[in-house]
The first five atom37 places (N, CA, C, CB, O) and aatype in JSON, in Angstrom:
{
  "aatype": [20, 20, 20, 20, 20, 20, 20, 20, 20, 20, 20, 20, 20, 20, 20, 20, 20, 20, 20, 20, 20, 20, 20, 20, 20, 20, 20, 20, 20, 20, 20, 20, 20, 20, 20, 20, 20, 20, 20, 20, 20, 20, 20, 20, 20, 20, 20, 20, 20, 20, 20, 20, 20, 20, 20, 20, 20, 20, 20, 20, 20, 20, 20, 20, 20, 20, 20, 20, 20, 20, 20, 20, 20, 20, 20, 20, 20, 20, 20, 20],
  "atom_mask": [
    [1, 1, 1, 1, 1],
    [1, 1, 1, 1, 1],
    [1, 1, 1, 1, 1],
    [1, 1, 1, 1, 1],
    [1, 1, 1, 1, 1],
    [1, 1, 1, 1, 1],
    [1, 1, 1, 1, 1],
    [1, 1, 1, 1, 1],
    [1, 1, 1, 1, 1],
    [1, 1, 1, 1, 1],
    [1, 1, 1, 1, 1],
    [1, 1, 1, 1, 1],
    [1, 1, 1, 1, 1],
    [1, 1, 1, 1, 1],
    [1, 1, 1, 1, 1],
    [1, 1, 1, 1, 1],
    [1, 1, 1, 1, 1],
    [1, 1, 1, 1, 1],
    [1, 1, 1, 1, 1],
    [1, 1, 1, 1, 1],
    [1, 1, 1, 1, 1],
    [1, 1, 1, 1, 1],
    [1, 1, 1, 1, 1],
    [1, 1, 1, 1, 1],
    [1, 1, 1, 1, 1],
    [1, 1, 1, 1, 1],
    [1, 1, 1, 1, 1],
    [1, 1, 1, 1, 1],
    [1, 1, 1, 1, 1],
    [1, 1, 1, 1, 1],
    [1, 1, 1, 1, 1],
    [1, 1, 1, 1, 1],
    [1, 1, 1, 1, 1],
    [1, 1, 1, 1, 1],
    [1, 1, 1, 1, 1],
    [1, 1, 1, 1, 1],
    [1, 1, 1, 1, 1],
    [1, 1, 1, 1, 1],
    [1, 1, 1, 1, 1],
    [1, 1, 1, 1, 1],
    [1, 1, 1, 1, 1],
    [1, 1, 1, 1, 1],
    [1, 1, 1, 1, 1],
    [1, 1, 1, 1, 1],
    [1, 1, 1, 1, 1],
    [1, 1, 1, 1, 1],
    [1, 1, 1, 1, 1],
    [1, 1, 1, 1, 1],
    [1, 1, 1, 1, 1],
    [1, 1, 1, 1, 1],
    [1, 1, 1, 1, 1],
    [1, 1, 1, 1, 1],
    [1, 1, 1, 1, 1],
    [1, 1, 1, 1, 1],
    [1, 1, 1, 1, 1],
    [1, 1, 1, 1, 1],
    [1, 1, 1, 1, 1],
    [1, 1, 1, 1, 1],
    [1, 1, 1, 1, 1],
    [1, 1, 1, 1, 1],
    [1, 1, 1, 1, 1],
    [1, 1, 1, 1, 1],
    [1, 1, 1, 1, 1],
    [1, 1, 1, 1, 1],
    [1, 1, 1, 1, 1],
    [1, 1, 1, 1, 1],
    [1, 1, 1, 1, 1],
    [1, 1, 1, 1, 1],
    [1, 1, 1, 1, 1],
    [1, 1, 1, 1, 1],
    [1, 1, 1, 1, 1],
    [1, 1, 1, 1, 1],
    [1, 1, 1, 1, 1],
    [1, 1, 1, 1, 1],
    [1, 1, 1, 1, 1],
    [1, 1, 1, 1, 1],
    [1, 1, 1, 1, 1],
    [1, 1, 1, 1, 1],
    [1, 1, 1, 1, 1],
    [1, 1, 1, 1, 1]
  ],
  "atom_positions": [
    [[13.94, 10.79, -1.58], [13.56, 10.68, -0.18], [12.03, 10.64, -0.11], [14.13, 11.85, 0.66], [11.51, 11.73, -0.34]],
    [[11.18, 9.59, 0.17], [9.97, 9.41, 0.6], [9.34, 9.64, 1.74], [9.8, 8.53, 0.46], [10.14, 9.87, 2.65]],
    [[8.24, 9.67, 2.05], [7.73, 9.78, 3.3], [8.63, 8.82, 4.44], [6.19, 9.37, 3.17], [8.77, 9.45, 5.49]],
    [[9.03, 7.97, 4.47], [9.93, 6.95, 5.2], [10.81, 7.32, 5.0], [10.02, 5.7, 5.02], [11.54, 6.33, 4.96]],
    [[11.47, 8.33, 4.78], [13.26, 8.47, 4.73], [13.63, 7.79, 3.67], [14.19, 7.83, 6.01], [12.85, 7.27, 2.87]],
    [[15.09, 7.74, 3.61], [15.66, 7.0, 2.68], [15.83, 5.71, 2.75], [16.63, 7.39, 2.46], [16.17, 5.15, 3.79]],
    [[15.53, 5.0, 1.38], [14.35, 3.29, 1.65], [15.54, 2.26, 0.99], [12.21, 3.15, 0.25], [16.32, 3.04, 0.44]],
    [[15.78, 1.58, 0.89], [16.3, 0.54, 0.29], [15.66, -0.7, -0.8], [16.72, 0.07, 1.3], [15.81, -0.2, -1.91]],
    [[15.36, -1.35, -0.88], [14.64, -3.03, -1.45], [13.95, -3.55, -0.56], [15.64, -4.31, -1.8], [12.78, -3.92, -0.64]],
    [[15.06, -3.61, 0.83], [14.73, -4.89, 1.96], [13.34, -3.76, 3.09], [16.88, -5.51, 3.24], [12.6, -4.37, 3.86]],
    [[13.26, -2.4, 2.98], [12.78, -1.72, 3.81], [11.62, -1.51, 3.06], [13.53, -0.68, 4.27], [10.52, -1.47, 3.62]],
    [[11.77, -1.35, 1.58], [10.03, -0.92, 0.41], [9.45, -2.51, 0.83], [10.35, -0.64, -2.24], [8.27, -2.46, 1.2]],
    [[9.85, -3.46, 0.84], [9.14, -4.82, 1.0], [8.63, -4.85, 2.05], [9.83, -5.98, 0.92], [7.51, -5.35, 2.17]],
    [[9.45, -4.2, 3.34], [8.79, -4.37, 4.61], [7.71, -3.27, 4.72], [9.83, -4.3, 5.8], [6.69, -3.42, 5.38]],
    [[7.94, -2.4, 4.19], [6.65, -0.74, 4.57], [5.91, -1.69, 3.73], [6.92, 1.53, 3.81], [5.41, -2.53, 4.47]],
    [[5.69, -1.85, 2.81], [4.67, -2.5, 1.98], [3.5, -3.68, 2.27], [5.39, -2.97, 1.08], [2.3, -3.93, 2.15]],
    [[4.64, -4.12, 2.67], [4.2, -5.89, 3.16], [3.56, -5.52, 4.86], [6.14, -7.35, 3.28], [2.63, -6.31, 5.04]],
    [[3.72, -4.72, 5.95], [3.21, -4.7, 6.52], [2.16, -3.67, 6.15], [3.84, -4.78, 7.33], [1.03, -4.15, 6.12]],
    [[2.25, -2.34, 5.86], [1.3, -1.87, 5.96], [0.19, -2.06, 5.01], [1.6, -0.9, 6.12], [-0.87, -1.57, 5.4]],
    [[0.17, -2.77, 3.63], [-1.11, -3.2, 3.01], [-1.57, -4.52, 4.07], [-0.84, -3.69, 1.24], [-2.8, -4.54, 4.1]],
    [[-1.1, -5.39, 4.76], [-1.36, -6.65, 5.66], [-2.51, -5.55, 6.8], [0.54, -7.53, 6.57], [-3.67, -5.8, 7.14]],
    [[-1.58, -4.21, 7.2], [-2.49, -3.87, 7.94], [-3.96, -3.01, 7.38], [-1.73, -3.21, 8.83], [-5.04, -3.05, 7.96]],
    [[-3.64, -2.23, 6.06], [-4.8, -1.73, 5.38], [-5.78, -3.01, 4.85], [-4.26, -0.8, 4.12], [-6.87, -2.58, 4.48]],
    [[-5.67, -4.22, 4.74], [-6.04, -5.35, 4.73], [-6.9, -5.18, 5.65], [-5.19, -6.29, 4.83], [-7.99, -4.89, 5.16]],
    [[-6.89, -5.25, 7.05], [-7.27, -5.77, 8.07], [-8.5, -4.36, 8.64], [-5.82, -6.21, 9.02], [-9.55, -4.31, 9.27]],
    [[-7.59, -3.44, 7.99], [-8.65, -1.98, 8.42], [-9.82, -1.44, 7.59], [-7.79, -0.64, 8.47], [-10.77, -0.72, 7.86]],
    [[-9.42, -2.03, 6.54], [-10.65, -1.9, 5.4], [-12.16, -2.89, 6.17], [-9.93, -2.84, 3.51], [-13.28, -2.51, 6.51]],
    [[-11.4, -4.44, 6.22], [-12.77, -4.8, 6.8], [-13.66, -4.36, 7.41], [-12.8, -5.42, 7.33], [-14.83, -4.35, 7.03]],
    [[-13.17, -3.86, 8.62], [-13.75, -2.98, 9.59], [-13.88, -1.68, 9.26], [-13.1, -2.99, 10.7], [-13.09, -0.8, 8.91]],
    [[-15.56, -1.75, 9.53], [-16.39, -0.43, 8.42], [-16.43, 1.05, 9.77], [-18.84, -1.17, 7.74], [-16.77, 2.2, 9.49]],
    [[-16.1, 0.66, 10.89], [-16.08, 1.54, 11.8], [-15.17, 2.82, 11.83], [-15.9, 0.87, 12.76], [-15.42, 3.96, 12.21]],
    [[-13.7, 2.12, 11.15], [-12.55, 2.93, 11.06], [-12.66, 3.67, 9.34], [-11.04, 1.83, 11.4], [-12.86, 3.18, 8.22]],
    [[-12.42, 5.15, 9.88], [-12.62, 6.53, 8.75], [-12.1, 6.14, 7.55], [-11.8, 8.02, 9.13], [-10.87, 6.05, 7.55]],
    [[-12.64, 5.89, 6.55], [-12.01, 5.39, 4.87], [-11.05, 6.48, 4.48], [-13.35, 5.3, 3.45], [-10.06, 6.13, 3.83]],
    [[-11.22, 8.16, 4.87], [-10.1, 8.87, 4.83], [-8.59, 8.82, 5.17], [-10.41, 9.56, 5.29], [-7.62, 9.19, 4.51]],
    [[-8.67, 8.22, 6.42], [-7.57, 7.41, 6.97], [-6.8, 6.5, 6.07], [-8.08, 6.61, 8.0], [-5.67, 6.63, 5.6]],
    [[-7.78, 5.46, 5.93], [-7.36, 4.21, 4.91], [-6.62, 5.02, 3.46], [-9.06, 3.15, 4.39], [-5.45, 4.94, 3.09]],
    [[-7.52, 5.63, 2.94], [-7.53, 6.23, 1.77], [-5.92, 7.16, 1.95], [-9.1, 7.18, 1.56], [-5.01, 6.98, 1.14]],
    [[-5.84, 7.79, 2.73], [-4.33, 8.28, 3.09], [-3.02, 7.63, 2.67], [-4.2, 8.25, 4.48], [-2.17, 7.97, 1.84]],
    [[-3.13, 6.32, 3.73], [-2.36, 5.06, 4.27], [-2.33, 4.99, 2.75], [-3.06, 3.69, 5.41], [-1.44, 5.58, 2.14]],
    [[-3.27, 4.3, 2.13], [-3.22, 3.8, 0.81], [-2.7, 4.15, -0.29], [-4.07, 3.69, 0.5], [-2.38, 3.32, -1.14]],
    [[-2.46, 5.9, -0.51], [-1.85, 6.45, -1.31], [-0.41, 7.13, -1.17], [-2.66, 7.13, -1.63], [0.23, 7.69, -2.06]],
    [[-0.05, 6.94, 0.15], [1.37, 6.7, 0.84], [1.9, 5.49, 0.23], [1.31, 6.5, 2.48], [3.0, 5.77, -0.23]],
    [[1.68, 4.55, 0.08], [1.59, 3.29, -0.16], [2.12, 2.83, -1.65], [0.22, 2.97, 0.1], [3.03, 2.13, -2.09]],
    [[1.09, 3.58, -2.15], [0.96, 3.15, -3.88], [2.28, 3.97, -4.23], [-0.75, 3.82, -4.93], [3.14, 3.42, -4.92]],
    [[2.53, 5.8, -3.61], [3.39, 6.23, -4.07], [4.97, 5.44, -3.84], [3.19, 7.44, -3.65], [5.95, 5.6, -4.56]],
    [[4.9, 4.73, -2.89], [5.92, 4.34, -2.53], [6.16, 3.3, -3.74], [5.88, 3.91, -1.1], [6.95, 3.63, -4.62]],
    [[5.69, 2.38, -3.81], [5.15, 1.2, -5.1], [5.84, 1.62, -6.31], [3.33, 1.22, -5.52], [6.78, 1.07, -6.89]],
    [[4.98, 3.01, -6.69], [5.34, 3.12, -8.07], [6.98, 4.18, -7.88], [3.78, 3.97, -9.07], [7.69, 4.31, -8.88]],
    [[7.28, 4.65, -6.93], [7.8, 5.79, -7.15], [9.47, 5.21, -6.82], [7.05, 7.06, -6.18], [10.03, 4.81, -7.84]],
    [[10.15, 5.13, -5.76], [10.91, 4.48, -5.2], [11.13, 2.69, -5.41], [10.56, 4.92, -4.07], [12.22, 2.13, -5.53]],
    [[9.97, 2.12, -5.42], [9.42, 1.34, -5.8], [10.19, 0.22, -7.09], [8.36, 2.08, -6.01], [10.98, -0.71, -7.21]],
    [[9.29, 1.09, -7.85], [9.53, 0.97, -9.33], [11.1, 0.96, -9.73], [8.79, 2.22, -10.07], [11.36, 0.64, -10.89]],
    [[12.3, 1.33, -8.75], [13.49, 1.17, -9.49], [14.19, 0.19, -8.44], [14.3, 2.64, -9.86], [15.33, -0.22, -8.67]],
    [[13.53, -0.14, -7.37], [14.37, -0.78, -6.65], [14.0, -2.26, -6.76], [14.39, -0.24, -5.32], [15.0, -2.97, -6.73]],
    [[13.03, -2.81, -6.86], [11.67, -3.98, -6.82], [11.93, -4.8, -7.77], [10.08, -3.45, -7.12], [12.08, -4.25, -8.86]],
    [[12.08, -6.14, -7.76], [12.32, -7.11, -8.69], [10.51, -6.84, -9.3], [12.94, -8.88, -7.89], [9.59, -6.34, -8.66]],
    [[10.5, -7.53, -11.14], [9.28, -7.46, -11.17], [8.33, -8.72, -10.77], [9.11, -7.04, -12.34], [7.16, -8.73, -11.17]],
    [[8.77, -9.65, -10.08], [8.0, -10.12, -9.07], [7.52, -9.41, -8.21], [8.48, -10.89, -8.5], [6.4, -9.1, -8.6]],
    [[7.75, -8.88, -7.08], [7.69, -8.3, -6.05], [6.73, -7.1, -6.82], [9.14, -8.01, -5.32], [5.66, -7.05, -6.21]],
    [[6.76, -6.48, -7.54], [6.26, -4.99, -8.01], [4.67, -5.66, -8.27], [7.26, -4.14, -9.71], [3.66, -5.08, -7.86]],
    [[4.62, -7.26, -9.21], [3.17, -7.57, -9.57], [2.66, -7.81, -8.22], [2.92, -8.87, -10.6], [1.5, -7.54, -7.9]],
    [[3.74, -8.44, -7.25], [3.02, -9.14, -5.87], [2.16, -8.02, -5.32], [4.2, -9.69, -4.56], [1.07, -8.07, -4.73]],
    [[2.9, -7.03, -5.64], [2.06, -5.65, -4.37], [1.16, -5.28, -5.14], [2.97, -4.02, -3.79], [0.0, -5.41, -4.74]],
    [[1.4, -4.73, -6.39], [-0.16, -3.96, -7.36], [-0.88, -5.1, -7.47], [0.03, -3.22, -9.2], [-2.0, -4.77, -7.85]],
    [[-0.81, -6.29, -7.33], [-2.29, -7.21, -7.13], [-3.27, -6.81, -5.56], [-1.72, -9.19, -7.0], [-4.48, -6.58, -5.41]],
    [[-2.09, -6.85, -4.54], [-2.44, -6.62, -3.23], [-3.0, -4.81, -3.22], [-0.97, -7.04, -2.2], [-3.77, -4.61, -2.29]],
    [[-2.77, -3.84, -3.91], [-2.82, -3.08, -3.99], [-4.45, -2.45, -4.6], [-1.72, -3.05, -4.43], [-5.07, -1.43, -4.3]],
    [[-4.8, -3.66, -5.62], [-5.62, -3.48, -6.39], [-6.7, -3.75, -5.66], [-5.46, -4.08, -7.46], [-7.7, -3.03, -5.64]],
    [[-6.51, -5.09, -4.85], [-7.56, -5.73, -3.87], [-8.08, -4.4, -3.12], [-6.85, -6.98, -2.72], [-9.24, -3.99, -3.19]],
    [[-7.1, -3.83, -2.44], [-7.59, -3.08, -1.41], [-8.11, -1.96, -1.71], [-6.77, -2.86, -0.57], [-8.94, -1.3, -1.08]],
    [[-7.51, -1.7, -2.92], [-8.57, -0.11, -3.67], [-9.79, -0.75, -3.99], [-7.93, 0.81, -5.45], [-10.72, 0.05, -3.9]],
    [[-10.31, -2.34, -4.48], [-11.78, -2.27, -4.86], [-12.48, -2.41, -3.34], [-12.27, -3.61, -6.05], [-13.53, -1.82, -3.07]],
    [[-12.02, -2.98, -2.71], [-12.93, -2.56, -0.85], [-12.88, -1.21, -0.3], [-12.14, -3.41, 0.63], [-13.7, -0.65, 0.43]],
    [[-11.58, -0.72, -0.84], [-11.91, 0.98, -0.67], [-13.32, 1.64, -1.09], [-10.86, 1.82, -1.63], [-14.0, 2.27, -0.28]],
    [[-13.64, 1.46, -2.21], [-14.29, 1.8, -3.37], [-15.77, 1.52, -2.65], [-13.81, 0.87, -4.82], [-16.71, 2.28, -2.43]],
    [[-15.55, 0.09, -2.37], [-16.94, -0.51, -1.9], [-17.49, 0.46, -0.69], [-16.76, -2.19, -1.32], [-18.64, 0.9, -0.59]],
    [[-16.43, 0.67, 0.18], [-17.07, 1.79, 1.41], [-17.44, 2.95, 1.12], [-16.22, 2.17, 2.46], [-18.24, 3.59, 1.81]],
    [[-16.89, 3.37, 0.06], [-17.68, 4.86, -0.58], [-19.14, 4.73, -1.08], [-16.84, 5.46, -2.0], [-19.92, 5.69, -1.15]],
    [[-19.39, 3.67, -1.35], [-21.09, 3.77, -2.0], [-21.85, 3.1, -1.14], [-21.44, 3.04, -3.53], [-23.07, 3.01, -1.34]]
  ]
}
């Protein structure tokens, strides 16, 4: 059981797929708290690797840790 309740394939694709689309969009914007992001983001990853990892074709698993990766190096960038 994850932060989302109990998840399926069709529901890890959708938490995923929207909310990195939206950590996407919130990273740009340097106004909104990187703690926040940084939260969102590791909600995220756990879901990825954790739940993730047994349900996820390994398409789908590279699709997100690429998208995943993106958004931790703009993370990164707002810290310095």
């Amino acid at each position: 059981m994850s932060y989302w309740g109990k998840v399926d394939k069709k529901s890890i694709v959708h938490i995923l797929d929207s909310g990195l689309g939206f950590l996407k969009d919130e990273v740009k914007d340097p106004s909104r708290s990187p703690k926040i992001n940084k939260d969102e983001f590791y909600k995220l990853e756990s879901l990825l690797y954790g739940e993730g990892s047994e349900l996820l074709s390994p398409t789908n698993k590279v699709k997100f840790e690429k998208r995943l990766n993106t958004i931790r190096k703009n993370l990164h960038k707002f810290e310095n």
